[in-house]
PDB file of N, CA, C and O in Angstrom:
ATOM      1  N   UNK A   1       6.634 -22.381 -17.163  1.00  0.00           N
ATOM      2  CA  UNK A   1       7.231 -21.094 -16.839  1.00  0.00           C
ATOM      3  C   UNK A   1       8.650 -21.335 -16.332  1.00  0.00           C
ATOM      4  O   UNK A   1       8.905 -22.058 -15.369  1.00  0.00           O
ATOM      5  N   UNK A   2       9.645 -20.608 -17.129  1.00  0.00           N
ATOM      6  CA  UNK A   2      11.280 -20.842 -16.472  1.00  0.00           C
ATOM      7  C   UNK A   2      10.978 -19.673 -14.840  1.00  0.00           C
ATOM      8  O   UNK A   2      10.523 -18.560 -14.576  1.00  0.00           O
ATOM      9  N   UNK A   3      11.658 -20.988 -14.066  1.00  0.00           N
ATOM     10  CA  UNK A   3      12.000 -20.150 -12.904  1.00  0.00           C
ATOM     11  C   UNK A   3      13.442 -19.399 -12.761  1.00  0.00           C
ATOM     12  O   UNK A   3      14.342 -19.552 -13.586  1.00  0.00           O
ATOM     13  N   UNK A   4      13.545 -18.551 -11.585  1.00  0.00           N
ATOM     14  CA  UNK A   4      14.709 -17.910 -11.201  1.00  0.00           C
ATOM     15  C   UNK A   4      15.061 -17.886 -10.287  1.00  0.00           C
ATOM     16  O   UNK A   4      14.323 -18.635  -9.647  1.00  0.00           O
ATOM     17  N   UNK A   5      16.103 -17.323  -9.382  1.00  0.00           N
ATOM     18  CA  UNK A   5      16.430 -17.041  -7.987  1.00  0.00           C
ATOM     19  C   UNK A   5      16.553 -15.845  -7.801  1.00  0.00           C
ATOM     20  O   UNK A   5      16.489 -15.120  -8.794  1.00  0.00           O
ATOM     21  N   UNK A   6      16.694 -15.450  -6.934  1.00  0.00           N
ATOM     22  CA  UNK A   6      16.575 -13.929  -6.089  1.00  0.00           C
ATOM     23  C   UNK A   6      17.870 -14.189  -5.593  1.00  0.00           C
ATOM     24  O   UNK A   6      18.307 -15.291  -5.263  1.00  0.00           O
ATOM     25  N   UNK A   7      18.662 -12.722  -5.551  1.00  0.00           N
ATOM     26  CA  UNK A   7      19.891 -12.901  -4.487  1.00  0.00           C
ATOM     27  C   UNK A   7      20.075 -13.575  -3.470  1.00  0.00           C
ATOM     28  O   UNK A   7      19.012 -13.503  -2.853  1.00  0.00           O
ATOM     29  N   UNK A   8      21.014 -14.399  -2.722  1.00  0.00           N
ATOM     30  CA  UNK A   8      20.580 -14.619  -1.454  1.00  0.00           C
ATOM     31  C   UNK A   8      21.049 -13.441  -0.649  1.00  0.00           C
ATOM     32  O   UNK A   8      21.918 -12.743  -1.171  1.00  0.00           O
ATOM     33  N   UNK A   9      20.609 -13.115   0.538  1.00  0.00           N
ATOM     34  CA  UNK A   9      20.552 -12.301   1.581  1.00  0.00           C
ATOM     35  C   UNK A   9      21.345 -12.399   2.800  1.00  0.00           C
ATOM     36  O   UNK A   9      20.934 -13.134   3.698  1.00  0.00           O
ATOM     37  N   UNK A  10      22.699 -11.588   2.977  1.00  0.00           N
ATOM     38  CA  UNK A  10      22.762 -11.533   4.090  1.00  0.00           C
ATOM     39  C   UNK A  10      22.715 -10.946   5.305  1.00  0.00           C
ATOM     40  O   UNK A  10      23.363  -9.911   5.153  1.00  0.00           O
ATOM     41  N   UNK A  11      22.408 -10.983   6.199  1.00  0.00           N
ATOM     42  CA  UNK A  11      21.073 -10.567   7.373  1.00  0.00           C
ATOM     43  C   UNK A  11      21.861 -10.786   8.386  1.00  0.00           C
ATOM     44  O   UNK A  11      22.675 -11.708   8.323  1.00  0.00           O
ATOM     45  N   UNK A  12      21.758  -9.937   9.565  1.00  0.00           N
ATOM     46  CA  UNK A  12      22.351 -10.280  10.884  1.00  0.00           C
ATOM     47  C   UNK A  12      21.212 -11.357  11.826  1.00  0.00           C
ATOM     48  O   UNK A  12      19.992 -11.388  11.662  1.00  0.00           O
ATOM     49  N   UNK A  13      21.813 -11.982  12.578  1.00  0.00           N
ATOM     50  CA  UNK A  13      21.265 -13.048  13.242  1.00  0.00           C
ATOM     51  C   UNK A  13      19.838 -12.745  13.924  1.00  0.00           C
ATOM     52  O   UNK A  13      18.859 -13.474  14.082  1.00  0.00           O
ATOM     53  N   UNK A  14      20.093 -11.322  14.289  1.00  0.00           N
ATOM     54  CA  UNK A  14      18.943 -11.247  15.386  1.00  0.00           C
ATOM     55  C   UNK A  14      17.444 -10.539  14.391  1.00  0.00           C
ATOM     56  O   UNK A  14      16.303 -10.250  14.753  1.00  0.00           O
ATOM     57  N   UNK A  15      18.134 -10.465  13.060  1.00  0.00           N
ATOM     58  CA  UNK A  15      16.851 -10.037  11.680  1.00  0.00           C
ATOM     59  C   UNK A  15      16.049 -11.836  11.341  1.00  0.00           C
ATOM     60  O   UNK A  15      14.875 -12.194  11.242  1.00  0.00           O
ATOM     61  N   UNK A  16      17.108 -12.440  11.268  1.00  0.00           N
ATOM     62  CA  UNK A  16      16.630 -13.556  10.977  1.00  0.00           C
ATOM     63  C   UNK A  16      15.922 -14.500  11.998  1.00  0.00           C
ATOM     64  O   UNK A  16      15.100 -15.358  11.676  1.00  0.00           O
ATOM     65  N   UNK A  17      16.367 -14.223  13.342  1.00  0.00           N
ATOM     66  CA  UNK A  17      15.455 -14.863  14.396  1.00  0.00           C
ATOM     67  C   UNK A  17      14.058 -14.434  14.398  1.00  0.00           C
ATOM     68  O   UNK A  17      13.046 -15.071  14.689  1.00  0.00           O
ATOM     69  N   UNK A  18      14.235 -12.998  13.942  1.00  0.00           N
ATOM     70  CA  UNK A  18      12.909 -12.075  13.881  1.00  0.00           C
ATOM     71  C   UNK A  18      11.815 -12.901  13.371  1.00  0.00           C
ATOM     72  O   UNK A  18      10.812 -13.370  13.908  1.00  0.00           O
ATOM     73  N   UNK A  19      12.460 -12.964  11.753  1.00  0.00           N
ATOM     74  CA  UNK A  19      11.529 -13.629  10.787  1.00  0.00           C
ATOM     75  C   UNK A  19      11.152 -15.186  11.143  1.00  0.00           C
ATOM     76  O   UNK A  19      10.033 -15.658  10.939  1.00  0.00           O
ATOM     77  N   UNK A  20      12.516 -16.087  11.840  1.00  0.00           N
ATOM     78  CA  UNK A  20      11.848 -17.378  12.495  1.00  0.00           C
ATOM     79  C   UNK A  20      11.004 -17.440  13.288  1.00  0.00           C
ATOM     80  O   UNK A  20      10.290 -18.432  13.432  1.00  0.00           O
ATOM     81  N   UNK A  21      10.890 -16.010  14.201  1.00  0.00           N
ATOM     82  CA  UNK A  21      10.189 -16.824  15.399  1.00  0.00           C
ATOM     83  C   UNK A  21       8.498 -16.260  14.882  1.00  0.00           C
ATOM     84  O   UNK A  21       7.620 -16.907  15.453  1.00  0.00           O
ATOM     85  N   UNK A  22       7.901 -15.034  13.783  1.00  0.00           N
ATOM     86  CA  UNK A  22       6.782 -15.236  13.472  1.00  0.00           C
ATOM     87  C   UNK A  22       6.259 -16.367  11.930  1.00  0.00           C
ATOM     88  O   UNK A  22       5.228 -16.211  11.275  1.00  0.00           O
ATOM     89  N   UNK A  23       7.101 -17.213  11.746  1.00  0.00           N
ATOM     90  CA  UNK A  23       6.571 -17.652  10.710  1.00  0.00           C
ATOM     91  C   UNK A  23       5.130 -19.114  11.352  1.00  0.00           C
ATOM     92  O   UNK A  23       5.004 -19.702  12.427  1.00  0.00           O
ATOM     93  N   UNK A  24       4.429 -19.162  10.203  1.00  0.00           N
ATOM     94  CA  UNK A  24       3.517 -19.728  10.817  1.00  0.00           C
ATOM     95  C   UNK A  24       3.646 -21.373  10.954  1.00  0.00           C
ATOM     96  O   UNK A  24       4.808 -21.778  10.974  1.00  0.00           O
ATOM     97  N   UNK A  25       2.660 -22.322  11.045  1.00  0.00           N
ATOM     98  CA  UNK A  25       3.088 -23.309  11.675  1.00  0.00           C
ATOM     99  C   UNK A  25       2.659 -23.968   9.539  1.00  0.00           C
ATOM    100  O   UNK A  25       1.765 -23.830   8.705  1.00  0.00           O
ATOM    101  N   UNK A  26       4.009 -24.649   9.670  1.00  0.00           N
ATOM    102  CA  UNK A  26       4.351 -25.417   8.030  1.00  0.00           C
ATOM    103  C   UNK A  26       4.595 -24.112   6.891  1.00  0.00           C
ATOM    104  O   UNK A  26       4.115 -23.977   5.766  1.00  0.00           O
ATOM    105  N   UNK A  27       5.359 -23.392   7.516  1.00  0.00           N
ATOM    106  CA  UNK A  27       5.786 -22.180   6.794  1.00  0.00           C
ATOM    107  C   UNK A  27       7.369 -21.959   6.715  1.00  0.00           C
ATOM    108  O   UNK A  27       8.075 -21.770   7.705  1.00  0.00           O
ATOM    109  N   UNK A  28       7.769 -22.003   5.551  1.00  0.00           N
ATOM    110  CA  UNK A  28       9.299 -21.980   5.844  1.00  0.00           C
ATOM    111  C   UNK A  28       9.583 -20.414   5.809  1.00  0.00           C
ATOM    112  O   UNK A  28       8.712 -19.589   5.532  1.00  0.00           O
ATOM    113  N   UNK A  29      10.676 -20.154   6.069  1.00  0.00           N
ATOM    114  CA  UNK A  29      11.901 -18.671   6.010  1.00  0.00           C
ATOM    115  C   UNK A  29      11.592 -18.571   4.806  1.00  0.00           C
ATOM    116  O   UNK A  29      10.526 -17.979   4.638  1.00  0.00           O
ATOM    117  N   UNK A  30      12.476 -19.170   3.216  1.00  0.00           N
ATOM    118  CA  UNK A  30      11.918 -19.025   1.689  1.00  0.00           C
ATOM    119  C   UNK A  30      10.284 -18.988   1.380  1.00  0.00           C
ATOM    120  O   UNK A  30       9.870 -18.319   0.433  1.00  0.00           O
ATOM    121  N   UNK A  31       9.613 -19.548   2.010  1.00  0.00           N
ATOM    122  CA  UNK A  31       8.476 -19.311   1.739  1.00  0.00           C
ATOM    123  C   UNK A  31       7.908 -17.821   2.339  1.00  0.00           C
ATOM    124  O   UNK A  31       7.079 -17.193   1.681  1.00  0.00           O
ATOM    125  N   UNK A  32       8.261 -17.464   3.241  1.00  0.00           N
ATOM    126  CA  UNK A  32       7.803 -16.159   4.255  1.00  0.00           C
ATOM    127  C   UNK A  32       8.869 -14.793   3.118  1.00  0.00           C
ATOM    128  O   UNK A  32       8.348 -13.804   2.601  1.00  0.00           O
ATOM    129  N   UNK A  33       9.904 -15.052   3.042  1.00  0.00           N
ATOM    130  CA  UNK A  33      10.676 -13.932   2.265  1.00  0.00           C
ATOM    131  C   UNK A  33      10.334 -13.745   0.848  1.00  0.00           C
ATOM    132  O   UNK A  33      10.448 -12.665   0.269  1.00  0.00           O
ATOM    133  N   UNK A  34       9.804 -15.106   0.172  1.00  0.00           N
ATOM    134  CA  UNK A  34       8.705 -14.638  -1.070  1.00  0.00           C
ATOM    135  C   UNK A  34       7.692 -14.264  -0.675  1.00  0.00           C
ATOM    136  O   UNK A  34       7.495 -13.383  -1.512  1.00  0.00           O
ATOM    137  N   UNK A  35       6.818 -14.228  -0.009  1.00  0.00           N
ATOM    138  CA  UNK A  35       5.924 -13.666   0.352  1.00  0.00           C
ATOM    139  C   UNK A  35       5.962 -12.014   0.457  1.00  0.00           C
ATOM    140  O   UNK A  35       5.243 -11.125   0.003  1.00  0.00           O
ATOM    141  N   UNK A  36       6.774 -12.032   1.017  1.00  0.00           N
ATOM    142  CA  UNK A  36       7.246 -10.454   1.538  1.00  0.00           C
ATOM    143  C   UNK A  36       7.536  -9.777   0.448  1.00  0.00           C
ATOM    144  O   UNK A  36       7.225  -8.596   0.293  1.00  0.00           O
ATOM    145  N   UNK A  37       8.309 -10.646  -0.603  1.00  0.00           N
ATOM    146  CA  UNK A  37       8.479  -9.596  -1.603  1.00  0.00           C
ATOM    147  C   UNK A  37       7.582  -9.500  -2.966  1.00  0.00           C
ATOM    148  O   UNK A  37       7.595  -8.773  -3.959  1.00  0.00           O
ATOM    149  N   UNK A  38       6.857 -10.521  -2.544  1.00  0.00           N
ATOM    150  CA  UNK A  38       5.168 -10.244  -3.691  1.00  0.00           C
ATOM    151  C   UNK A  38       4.634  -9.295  -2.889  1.00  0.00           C
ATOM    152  O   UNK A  38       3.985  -8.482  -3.546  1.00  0.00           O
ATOM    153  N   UNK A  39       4.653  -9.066  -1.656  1.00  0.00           N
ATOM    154  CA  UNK A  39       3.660  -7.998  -1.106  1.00  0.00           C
ATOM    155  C   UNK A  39       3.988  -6.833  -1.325  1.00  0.00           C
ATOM    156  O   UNK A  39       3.118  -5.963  -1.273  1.00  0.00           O
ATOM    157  N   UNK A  40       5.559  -6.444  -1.682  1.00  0.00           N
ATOM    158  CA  UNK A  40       6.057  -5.748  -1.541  1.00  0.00           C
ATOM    159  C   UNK A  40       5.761  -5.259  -3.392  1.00  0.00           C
ATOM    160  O   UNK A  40       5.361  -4.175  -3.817  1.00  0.00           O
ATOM    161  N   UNK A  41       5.959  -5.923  -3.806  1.00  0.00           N
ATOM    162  CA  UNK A  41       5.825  -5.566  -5.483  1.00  0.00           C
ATOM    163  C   UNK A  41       4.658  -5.127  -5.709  1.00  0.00           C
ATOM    164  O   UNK A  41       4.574  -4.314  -6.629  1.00  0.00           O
ATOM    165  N   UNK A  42       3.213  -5.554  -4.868  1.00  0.00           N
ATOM    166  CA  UNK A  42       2.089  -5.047  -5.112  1.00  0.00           C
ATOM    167  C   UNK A  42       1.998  -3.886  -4.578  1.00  0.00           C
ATOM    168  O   UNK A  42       1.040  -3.324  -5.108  1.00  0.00           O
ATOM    169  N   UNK A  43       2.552  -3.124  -3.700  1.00  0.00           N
ATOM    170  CA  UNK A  43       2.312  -2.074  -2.918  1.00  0.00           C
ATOM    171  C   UNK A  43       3.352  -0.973  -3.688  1.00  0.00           C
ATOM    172  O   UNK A  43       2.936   0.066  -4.201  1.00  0.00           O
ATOM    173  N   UNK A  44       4.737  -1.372  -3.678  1.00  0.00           N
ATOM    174  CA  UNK A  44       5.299  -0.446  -4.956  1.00  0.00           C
ATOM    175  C   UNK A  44       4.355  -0.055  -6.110  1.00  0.00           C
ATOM    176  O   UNK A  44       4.194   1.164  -6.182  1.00  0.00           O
ATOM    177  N   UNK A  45       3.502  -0.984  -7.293  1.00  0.00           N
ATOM    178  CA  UNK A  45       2.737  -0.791  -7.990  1.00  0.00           C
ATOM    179  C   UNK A  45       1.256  -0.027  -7.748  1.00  0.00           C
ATOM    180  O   UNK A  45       0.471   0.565  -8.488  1.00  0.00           O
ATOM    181  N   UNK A  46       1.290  -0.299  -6.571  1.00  0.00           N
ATOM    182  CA  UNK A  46       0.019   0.794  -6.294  1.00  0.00           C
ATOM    183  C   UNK A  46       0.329   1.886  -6.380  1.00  0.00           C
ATOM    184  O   UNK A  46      -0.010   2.709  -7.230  1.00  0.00           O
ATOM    185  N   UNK A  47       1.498   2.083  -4.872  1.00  0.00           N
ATOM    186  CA  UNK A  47       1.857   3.347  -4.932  1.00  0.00           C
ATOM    187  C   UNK A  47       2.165   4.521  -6.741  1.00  0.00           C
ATOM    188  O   UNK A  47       1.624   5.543  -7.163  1.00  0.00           O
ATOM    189  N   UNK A  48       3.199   3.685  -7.236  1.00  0.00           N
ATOM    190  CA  UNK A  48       2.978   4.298  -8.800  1.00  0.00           C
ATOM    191  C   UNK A  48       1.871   4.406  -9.527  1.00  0.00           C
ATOM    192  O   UNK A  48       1.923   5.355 -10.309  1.00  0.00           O
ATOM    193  N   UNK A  49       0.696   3.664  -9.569  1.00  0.00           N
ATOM    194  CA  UNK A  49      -0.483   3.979  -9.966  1.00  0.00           C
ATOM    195  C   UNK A  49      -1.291   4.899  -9.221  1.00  0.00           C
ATOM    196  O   UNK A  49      -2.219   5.495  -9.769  1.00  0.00           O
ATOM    197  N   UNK A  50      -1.012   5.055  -8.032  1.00  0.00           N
ATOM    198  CA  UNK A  50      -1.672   6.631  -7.737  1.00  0.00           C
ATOM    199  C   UNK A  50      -1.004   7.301  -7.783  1.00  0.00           C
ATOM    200  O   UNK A  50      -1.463   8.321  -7.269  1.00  0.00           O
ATOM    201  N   UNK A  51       0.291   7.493  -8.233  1.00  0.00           N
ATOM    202  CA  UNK A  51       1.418   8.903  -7.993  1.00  0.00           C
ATOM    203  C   UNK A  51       1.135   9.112  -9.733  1.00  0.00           C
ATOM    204  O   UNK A  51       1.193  10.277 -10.127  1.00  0.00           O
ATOM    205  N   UNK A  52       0.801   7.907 -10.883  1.00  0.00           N
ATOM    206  CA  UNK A  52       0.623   8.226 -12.232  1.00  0.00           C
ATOM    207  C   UNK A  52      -1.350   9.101 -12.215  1.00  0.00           C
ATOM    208  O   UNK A  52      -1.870   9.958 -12.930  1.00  0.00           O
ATOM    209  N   UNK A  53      -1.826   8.333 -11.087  1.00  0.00           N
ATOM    210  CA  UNK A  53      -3.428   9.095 -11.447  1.00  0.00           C
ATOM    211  C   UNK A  53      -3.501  10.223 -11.091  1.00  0.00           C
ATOM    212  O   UNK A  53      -4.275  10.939 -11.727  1.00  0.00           O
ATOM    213  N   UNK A  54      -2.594  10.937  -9.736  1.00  0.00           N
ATOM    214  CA  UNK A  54      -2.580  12.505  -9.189  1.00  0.00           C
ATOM    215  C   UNK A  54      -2.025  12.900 -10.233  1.00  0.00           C
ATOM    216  O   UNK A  54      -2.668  13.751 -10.847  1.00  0.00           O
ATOM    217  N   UNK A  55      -0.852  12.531 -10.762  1.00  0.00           N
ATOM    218  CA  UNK A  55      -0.227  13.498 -11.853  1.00  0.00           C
ATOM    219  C   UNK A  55      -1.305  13.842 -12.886  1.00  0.00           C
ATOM    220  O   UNK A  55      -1.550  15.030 -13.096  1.00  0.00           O
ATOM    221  N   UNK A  56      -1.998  12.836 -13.576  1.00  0.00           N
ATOM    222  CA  UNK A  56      -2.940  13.022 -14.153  1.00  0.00           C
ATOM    223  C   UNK A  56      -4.162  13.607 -14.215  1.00  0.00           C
ATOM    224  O   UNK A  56      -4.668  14.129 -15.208  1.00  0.00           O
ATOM    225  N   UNK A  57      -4.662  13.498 -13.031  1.00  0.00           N
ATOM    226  CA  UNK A  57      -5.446  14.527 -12.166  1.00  0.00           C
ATOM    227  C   UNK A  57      -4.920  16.028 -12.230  1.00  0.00           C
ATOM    228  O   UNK A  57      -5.775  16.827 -12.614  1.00  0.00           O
ATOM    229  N   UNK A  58      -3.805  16.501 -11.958  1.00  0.00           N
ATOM    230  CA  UNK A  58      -3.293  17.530 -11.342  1.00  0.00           C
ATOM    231  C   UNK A  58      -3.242  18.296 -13.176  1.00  0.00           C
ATOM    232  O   UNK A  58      -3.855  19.330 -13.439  1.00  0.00           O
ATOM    233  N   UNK A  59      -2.333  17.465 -14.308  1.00  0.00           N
ATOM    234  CA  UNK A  59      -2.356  17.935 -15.392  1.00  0.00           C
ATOM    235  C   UNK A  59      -4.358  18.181 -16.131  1.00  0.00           C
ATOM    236  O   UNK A  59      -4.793  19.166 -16.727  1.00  0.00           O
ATOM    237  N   UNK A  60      -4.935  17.192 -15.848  1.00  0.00           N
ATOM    238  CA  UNK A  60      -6.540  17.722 -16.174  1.00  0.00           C
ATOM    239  C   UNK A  60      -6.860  19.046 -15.505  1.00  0.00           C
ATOM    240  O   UNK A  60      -7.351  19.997 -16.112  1.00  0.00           O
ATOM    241  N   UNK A  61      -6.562  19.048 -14.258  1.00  0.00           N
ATOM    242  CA  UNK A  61      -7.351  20.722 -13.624  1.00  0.00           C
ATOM    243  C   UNK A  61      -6.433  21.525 -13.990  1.00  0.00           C
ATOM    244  O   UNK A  61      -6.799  22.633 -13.598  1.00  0.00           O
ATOM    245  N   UNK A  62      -4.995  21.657 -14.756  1.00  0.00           N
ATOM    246  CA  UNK A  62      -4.630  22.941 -14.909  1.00  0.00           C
ATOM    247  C   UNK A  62      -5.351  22.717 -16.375  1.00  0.00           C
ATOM    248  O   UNK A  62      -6.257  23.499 -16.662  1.00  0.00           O
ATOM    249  N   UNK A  63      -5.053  21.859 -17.157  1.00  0.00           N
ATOM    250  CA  UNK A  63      -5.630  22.250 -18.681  1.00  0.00           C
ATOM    251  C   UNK A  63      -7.217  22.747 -18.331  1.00  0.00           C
ATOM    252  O   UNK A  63      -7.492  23.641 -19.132  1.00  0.00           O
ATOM    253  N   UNK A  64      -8.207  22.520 -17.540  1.00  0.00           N
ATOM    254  CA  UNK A  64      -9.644  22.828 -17.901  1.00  0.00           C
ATOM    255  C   UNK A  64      -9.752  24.243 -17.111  1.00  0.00           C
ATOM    256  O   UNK A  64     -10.485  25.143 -17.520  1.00  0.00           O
ATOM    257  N   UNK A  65      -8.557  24.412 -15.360  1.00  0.00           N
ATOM    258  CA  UNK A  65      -8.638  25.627 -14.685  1.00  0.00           C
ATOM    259  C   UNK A  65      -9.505  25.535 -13.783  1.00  0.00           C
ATOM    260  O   UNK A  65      -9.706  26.468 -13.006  1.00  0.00           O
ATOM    261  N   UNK A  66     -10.054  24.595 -13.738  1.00  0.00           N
ATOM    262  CA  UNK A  66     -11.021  23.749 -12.596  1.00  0.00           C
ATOM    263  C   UNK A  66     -10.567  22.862 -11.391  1.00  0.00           C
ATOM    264  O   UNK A  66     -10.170  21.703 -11.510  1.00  0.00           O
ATOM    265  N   UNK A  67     -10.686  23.628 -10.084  1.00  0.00           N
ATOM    266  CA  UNK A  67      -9.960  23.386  -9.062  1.00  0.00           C
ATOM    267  C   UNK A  67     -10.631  23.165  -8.418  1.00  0.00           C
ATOM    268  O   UNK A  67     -11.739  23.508  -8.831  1.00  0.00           O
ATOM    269  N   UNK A  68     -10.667  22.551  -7.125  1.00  0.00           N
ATOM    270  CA  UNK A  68     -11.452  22.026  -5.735  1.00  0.00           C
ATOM    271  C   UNK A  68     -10.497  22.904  -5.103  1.00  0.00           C
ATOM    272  O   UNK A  68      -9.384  23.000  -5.621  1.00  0.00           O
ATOM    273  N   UNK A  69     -10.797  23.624  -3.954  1.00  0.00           N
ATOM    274  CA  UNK A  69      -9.992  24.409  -2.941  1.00  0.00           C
ATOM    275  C   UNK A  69     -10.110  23.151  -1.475  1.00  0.00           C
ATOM    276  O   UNK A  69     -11.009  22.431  -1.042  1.00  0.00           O
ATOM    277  N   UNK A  70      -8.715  23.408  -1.105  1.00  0.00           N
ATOM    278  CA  UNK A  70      -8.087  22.271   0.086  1.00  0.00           C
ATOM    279  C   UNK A  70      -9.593  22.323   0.962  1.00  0.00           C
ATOM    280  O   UNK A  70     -10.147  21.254   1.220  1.00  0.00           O
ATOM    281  N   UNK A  71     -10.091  23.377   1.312  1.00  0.00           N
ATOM    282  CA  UNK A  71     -11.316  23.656   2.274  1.00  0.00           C
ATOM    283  C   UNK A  71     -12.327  22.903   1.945  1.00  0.00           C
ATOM    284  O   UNK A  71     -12.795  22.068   2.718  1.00  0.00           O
ATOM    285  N   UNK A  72     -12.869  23.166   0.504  1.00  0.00           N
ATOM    286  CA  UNK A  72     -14.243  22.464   0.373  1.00  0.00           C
ATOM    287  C   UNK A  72     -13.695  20.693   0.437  1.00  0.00           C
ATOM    288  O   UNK A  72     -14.496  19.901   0.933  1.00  0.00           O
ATOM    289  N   UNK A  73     -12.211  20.103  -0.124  1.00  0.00           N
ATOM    290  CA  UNK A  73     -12.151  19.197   0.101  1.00  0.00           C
ATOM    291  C   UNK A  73     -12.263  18.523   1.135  1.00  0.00           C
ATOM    292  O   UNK A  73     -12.565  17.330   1.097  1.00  0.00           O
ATOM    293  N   UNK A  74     -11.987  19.325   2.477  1.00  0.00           N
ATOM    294  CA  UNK A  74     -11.563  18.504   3.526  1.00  0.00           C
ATOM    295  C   UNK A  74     -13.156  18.642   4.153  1.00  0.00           C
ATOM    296  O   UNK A  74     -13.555  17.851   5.008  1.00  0.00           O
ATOM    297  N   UNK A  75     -14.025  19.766   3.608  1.00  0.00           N
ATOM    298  CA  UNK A  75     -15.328  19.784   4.120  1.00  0.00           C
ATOM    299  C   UNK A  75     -15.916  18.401   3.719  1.00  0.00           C
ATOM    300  O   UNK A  75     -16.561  17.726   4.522  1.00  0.00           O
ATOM    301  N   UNK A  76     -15.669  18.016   2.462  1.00  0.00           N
ATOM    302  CA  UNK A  76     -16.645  17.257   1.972  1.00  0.00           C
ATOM    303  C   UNK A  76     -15.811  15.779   2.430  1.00  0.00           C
ATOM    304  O   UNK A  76     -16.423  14.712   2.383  1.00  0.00           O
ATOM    305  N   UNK A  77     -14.537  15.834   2.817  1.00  0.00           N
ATOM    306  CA  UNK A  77     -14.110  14.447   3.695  1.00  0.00           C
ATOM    307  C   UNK A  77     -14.647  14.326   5.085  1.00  0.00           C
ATOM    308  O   UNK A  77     -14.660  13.195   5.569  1.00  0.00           O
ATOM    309  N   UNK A  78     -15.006  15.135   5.660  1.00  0.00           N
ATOM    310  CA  UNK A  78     -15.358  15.273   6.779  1.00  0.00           C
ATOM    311  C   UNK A  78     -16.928  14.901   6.726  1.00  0.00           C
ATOM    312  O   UNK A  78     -17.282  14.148   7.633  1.00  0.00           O
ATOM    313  N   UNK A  79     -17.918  15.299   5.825  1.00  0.00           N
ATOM    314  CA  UNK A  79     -19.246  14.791   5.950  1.00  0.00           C
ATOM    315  C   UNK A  79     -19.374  13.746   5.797  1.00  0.00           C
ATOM    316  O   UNK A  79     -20.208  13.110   6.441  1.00  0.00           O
ATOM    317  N   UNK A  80     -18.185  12.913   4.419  1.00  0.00           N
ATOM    318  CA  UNK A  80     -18.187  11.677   4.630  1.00  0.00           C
ATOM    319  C   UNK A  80     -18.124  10.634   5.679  1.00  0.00           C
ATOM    320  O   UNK A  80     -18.915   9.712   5.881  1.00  0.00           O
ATOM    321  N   UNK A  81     -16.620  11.071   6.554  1.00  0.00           N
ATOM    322  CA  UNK A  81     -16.312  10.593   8.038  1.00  0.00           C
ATOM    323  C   UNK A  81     -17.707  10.615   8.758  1.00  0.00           C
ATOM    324  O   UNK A  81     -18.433   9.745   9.240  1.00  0.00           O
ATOM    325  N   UNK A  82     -17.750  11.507   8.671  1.00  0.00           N
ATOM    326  CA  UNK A  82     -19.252  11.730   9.680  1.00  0.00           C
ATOM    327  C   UNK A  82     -20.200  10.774   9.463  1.00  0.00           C
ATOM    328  O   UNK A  82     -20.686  10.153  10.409  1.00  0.00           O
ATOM    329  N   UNK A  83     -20.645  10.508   7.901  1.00  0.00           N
ATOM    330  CA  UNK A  83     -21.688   9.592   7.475  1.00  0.00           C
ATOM    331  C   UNK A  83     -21.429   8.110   8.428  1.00  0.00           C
ATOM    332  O   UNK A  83     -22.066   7.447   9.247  1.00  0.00           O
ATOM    333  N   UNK A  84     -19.954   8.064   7.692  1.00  0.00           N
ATOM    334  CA  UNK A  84     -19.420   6.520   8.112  1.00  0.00           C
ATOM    335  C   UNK A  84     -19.414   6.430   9.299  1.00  0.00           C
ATOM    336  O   UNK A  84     -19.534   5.224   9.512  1.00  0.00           O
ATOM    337  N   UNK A  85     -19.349   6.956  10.253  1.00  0.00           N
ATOM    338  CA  UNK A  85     -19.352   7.390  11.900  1.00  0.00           C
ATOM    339  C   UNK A  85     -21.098   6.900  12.217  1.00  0.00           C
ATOM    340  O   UNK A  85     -21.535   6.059  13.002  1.00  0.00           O
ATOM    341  N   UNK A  86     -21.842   7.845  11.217  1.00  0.00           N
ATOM    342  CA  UNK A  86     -23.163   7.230  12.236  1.00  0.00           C
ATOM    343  C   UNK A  86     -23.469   6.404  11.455  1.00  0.00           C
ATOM    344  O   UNK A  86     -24.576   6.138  11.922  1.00  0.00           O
ATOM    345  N   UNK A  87     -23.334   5.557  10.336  1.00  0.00           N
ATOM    346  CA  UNK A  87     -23.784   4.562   9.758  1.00  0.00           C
ATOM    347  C   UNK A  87     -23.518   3.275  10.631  1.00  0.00           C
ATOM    348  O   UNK A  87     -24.270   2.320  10.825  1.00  0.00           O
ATOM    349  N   UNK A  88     -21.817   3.585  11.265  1.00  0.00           N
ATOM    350  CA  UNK A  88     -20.994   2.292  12.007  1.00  0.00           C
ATOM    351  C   UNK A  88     -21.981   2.291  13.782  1.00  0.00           C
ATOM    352  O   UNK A  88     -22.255   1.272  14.416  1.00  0.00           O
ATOM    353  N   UNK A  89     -22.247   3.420  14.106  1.00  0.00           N
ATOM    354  CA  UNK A  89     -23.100   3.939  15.345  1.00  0.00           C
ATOM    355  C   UNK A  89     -23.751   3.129  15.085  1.00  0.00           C
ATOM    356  O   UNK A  89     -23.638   2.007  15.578  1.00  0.00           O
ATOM    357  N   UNK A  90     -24.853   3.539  14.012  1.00  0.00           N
ATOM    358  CA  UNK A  90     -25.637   2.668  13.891  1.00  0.00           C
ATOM    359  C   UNK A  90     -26.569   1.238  14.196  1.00  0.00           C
ATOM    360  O   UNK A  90     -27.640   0.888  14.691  1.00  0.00           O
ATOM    361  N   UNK A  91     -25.158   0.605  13.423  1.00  0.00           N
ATOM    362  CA  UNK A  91     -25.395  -1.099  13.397  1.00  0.00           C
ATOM    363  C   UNK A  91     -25.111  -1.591  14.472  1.00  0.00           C
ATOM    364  O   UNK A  91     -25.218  -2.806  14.642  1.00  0.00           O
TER     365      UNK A  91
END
């Protein structure tokens, strides 16, 4: 696989102490700032995969006219909560 580089970054002192003083023990700065930005690429991609499934969602209930009203939704989040509440009681 051909590799690449990323811009380098410049950062005020007290951003970069930030990032030195939590990195872990045999962890470099380049290693911690790739990190950050694979995490960051996975969470962009989520986010667009649920902003592409609501859209999709949202275009299915106008074509069929079949709607959930905000009420029964938040009813039926709430029995859930509840479940998960005494299930966690529970154990």
């Amino acid at each position: 696989m051909k590799t690449a580089t990323l811009p380098p970054l410049r950062v005020d002192s007290e951003l970069r102490d930030a990032a030195e003083s939590v990195l872990r023990e045999g962890e470099t700065l380049s290693g911690f700032v790739l990190e950050a930005v694979r995490l960051n690429i996975e969470r962009r991609e989520s986010q667009r995969e649920f902003i592409v499934r609501g859209l999709a969602a949202r275009d299915e209930a106008q074509a069929s006219g079949k709607y959930v009203s905000a009420e029964d939704m938040l009813a039926r989040l709430d029995a859930s909560l509840a479940k998960a509440r005494g299930k966690r009681a529970g154990a």
